[in-house]
VOPA-917867 format. One record per residue: residue number from 1; x, y, z of N, C-alpha, C in turn; residue in three letters. Coordinates in nm, 4 decimals, decimal comma, m for minus. Example, Ala and Ser with C-alpha at 12.3 -4.5 7.8 and 13.67 -1.06 7.14 Angstrom:
<recs>
- 1 1,3190 m0,5690 0,7800 1,2300 m0,4500 0,7800 1,3200 m0,3300 0,7800 ala
- 2 1,2850 m0,2250 0,7080 1,3670 m0,1060 0,7140 1,2900 0,0030 0,7870 ser
</recs>
This chain:
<recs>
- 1 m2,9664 12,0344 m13,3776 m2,8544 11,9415 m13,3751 m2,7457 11,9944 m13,2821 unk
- 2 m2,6810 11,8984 m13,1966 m2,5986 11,9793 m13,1219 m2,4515 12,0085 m13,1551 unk
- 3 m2,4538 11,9774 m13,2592 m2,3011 12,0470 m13,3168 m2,2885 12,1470 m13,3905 unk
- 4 m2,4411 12,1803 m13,3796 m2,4478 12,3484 m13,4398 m2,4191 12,4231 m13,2992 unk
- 5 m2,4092 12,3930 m13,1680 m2,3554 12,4552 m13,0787 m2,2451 12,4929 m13,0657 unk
- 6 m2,1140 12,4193 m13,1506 m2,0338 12,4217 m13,1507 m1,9588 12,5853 m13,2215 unk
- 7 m1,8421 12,6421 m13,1524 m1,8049 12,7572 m13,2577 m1,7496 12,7387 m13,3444 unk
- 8 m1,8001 12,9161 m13,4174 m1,8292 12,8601 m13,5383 m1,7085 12,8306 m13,6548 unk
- 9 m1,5598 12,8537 m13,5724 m1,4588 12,8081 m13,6539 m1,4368 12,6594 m13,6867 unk
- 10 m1,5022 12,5957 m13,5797 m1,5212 12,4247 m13,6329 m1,6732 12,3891 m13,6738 unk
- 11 m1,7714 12,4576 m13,6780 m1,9378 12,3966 m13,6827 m1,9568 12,3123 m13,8026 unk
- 12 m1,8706 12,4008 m13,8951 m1,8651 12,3092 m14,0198 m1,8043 12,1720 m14,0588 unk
- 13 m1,6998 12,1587 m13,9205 m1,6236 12,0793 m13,9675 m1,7134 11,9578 m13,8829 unk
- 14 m1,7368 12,0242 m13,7633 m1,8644 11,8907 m13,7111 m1,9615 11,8811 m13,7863 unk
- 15 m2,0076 11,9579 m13,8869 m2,1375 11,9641 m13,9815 m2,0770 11,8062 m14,0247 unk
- 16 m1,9780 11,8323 m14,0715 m1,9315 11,7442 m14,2037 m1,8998 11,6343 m14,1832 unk
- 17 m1,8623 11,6141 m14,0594 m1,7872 11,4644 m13,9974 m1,9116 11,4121 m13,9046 unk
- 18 m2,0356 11,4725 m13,8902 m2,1521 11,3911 m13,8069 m2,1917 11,3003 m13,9438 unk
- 19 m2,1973 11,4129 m14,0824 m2,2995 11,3755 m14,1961 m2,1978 11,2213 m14,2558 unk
- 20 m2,0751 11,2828 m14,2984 m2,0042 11,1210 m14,3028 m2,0228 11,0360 m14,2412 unk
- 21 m1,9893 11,0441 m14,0970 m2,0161 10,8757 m13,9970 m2,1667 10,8517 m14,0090 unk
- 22 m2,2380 10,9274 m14,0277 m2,3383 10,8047 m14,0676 m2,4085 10,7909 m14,1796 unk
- 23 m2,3542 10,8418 m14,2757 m2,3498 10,7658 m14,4039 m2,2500 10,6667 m14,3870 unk
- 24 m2,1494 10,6618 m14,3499 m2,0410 10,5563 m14,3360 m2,0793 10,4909 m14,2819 unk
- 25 m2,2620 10,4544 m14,1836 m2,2937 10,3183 m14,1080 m2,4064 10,2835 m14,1288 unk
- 26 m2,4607 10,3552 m14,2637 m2,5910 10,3556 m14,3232 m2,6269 10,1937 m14,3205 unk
- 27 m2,5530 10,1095 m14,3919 m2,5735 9,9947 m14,3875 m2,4539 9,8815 m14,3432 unk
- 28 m2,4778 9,9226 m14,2220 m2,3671 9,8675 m14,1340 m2,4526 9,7203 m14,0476 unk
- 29 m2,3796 9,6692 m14,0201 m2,4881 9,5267 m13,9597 m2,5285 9,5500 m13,7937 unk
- 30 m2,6637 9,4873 m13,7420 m2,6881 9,5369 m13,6281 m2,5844 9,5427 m13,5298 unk
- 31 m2,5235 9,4345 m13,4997 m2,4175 9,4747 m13,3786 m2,3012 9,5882 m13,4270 unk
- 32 m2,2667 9,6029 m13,5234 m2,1824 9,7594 m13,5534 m2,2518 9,8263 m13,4841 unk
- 33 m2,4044 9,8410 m13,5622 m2,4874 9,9662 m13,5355 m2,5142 9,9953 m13,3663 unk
- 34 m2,5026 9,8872 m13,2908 m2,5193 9,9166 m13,1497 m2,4155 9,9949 m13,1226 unk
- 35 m2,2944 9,9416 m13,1584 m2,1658 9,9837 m13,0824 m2,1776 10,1553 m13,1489 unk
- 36 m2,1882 10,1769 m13,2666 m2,1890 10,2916 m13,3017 m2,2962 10,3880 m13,2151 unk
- 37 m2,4028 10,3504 m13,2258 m2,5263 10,4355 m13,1897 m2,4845 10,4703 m13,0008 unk
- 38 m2,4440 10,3504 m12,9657 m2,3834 10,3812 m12,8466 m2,2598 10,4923 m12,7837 unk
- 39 m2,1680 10,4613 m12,9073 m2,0259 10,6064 m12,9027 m2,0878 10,7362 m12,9321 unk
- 40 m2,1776 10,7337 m13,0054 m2,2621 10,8698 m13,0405 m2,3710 10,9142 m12,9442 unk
- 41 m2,4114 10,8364 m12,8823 m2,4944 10,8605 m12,7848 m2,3790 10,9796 m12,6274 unk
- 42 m2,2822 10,8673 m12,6466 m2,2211 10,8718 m12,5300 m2,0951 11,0633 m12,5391 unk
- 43 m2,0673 11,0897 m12,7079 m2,0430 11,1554 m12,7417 m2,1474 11,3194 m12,7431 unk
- 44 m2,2102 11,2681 m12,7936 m2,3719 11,3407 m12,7314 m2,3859 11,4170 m12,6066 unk
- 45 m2,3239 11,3258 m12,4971 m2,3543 11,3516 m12,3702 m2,2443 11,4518 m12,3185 unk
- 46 m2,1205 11,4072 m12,3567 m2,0411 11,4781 m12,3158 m2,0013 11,6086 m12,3897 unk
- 47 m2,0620 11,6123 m12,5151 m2,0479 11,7395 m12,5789 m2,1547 11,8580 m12,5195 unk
- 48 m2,2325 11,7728 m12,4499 m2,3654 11,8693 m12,3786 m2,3264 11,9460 m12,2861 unk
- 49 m2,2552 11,8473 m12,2010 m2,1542 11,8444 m12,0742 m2,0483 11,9878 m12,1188 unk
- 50 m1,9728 11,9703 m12,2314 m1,8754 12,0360 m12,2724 m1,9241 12,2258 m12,2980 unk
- 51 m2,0709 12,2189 m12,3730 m2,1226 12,3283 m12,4261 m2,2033 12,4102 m12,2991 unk
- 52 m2,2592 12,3453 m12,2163 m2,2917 12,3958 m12,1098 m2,4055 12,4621 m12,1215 unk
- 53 m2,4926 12,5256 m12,0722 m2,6252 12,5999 m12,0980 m2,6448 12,7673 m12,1977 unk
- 54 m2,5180 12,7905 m12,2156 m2,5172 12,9283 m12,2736 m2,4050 12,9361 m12,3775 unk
- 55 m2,3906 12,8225 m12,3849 m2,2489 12,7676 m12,5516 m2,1410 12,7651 m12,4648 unk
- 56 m2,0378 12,7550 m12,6084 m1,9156 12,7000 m12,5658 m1,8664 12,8272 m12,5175 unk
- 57 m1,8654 12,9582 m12,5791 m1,7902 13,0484 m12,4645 m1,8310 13,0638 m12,3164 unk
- 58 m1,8730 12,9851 m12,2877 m1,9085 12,9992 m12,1298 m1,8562 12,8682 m12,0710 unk
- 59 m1,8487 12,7412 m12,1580 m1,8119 12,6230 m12,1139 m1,6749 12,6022 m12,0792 unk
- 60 m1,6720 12,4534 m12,0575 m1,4763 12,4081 m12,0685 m1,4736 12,4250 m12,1756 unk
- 61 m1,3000 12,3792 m12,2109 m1,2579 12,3914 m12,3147 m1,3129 12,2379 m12,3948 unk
- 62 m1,3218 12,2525 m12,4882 m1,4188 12,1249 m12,6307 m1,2836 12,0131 m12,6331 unk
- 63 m1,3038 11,9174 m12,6677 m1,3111 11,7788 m12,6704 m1,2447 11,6614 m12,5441 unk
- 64 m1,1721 11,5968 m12,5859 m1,1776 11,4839 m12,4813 m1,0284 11,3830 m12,4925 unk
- 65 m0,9064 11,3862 m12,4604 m0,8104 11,3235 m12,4967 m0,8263 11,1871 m12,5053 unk
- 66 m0,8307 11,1261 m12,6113 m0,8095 10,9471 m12,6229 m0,7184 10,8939 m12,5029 unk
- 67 m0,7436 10,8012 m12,4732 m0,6525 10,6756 m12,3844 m0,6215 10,5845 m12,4873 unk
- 68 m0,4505 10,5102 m12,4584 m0,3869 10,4728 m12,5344 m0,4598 10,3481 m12,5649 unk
- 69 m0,5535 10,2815 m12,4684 m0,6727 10,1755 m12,5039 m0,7572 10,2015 m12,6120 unk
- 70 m0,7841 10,3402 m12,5905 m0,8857 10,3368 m12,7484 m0,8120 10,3179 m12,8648 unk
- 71 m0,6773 10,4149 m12,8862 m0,5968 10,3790 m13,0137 m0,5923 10,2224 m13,0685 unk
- 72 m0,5675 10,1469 m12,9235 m0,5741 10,0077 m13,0096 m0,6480 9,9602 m12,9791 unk
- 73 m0,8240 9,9652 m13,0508 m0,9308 9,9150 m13,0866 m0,9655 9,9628 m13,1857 unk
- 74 m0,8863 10,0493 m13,2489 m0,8877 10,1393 m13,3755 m0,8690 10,0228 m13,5167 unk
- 75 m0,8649 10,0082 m13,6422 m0,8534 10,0246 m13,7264 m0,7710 10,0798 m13,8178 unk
- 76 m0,7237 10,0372 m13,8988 m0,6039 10,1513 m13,9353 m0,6915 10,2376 m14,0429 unk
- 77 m0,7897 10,2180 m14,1240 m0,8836 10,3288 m14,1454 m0,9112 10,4171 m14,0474 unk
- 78 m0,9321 10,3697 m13,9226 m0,9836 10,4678 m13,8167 m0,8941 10,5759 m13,7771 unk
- 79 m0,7896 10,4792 m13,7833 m0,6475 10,5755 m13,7515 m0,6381 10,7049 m13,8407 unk
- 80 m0,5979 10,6470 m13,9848 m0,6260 10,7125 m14,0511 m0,7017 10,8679 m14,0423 unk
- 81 m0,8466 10,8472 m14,0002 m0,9810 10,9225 m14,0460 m0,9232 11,0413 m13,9469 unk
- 82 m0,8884 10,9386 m13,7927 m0,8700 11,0644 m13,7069 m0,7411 11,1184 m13,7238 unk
- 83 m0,6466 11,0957 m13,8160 m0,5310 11,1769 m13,8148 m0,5276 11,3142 m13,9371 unk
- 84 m0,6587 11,2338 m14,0037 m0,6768 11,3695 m14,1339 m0,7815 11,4611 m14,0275 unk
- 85 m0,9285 11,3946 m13,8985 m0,9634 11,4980 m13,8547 m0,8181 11,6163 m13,7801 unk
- 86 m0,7646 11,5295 m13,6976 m0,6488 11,6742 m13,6591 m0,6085 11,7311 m13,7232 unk
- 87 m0,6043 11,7047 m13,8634 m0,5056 11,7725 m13,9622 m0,6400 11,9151 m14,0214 unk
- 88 m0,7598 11,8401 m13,9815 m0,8178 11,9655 m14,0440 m0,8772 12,0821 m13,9311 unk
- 89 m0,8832 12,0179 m13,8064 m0,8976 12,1294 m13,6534 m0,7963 12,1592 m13,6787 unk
- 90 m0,6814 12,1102 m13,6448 m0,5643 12,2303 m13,6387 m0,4702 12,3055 m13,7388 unk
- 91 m0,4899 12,2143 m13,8225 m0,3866 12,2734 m13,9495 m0,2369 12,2402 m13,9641 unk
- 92 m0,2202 12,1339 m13,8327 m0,0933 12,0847 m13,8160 m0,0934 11,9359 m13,8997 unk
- 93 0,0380 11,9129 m13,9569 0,0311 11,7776 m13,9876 0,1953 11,7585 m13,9182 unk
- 94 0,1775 11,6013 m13,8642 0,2748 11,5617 m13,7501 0,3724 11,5018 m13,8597 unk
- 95 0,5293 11,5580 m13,8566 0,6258 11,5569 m13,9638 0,6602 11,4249 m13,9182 unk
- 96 0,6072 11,3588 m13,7767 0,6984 11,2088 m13,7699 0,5890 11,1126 m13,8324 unk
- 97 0,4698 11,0810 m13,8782 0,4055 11,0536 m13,9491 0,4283 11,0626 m14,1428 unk
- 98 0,4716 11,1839 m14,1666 0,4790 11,1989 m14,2943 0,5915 11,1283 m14,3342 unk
- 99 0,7083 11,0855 m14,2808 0,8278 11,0473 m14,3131 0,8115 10,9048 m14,3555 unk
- 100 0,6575 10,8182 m14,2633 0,6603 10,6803 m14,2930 0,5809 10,6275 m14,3867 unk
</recs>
């Protein structure tokens, strides 16, 4: 799996967030499932891209900054999901968020 490539201060946390999203699309309807199977595909690619032939200490630096286009195609679950993932990579939680 390729997010066991990942180091190993996050492997778990990609362990854990591959095994959710797709239980979370287990029974999702076919056109979800395209669009999904497609972001994961495409995620796939660039994490390959990212890890490089001899892992991540040899690669760039790991992930990929959103464009303000993706935020709004989001969901506010989605929003959500990805504001608890930052909260658990970094350990930061954003104090202008908590206030609202």
């Amino acid at each position: 799996m390729l997010h066991r490539g990942l180091p190993p201060e996050i492997q778990v946390l990609g362990t854990n967030y591959v095994r959710d999203e797709f239980k979370r699309h287990k029974n999702c309807n076919e056109d979800i499932a395209i669009i999904f199977m497609n972001e994961w595909t495409e995620y796939a690619i660039m994490l390959t891209k990212q890890l490089g032939l001899k892992g991540p200490h040899t690669a760039k630096p790991l992930g990929e900054n959103l464009k303000e286009e993706d935020f709004n195609k989001f969901r506010d679950e989605q929003l959500y999901q990805l504001y608890e993932l930052m909260i658990a990579s970094t350990g930061k939680i954003n104090k202008n968020t908590e206030d609202t």
